[in-house]
N, C-alpha and C positions, 0 to 999 in steps of 0.2 A: 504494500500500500504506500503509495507518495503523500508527504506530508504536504497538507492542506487544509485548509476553513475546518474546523474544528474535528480536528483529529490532534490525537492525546499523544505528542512528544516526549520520551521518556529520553537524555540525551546525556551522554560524560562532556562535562567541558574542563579542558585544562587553561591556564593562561601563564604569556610569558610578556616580558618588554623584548618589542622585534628587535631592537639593537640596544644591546645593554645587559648588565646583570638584573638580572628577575629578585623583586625581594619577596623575601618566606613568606609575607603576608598574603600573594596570589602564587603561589607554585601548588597549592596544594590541590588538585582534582577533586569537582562536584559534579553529581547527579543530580539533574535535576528534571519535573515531568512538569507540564501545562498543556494547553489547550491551546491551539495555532488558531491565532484571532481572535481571544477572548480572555486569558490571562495577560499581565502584564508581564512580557519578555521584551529586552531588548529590542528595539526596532533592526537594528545590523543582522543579530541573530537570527531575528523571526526569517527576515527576508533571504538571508543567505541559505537557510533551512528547505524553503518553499522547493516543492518536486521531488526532495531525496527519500530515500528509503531507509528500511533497516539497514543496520550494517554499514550505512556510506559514513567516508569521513570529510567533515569539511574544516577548511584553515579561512579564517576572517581576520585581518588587519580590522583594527578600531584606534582612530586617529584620538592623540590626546584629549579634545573638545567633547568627544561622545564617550570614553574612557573612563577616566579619575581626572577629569578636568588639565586646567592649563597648573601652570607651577606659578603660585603666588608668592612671590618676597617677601610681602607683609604677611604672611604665614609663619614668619620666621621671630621668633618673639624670644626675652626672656623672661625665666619661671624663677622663684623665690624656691629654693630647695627646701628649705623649711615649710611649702606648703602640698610638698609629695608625700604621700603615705610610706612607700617605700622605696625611699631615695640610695639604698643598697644595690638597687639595680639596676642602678644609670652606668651607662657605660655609653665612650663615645660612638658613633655611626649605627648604633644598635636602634631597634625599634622597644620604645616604653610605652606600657600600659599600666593603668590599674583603674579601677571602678568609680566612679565619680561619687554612688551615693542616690543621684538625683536621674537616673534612667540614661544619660548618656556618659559613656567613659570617657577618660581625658588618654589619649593617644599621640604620640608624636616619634619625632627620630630627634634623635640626641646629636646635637652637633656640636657640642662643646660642653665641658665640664668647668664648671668657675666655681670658687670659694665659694660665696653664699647662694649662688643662679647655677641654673642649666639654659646654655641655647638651644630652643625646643623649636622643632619645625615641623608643624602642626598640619603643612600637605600631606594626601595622600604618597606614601612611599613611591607609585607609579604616574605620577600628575607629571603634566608636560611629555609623558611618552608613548608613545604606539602601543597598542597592546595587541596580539596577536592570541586568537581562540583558535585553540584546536579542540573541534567539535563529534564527539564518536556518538552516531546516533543509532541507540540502544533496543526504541521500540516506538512501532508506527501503527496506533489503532485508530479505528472511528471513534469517536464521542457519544456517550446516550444519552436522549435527552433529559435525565433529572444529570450530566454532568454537564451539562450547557448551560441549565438552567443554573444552575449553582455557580458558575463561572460567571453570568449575567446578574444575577442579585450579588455579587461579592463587587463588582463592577459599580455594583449602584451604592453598596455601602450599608450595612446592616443599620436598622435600629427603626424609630417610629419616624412618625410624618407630624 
């Protein structure tokens, strides 16, 4: 079956930076399943999907802008180490994380280690670079209509009127 208008994409995607070192934050392979035209996927990927089959594999270039964005300077900030939960695990060029508390975590790359500061650059690790999908597509069904219909109310947004 070729994938098309609501048929359920089951698909491994890997991603790398086309010219460059890849950081650990996307090298890692995901599976993931939607509904062709009715889940939110990528626009690149839906389109470069369109007609293949089980089994085919497809390679997608994704230009900075539609990627992790462009590389912002003013991204590039300094942090009061005093106000990291665990400032033991700064180390420079490395990616730091820890939990915010408040639903979104505080993320950055370490670009310097100073006495009382860290220079924290708060881009995505891959912003300003190509990203290149390599796409193994797993499994190609039709859709039934109560998973249409459920992909259409998830579209519209749960709750009352």
């Amino acid at each position: 079956m070729k994938i098309g208008l609501d048929t359920i994409v089951k698909v491994n995607i890997s991603m790398k930076v086309k010219d460059g070192e890849t950081p650990d934050i996307i090298k890692k392979p995901s599976s993931i399943e939607f509904i062709y035209g009715r889940d939110r996927v990528h626009p690149i990927l839906e389109k470069a999907l369109l007609g293949h089959e089980k089994d085919d594999s497809v390679q997608i270039d994704v230009p900075p802008e539609q990627a992790f964005g462009p590389y912002n300077p003013d991204l590039v900030n300094e942090v009061p180490i005093a106000n990291l939960k665990h400032p033991e695990r700064l180390k420079e060029g490395e990616f730091y994380h820890e939990p915010s508390g408040y639903g979104n975590d505080i993320a950055f790359t370490v670009k310097e280690i100073c006495d009382d500061y860290v220079v924290a650059d708060f881009n995505h690790p891959a912003a300003g670079k190509t990203i290149t999908l390599d796409a193994k597509i797993l499994d190609v069904r039709k859709a039934s209509i109560m998973e249409i219909m459920a992909a259409l109310n998830a579209a519209r947004g749960a709750g009352g009127g």
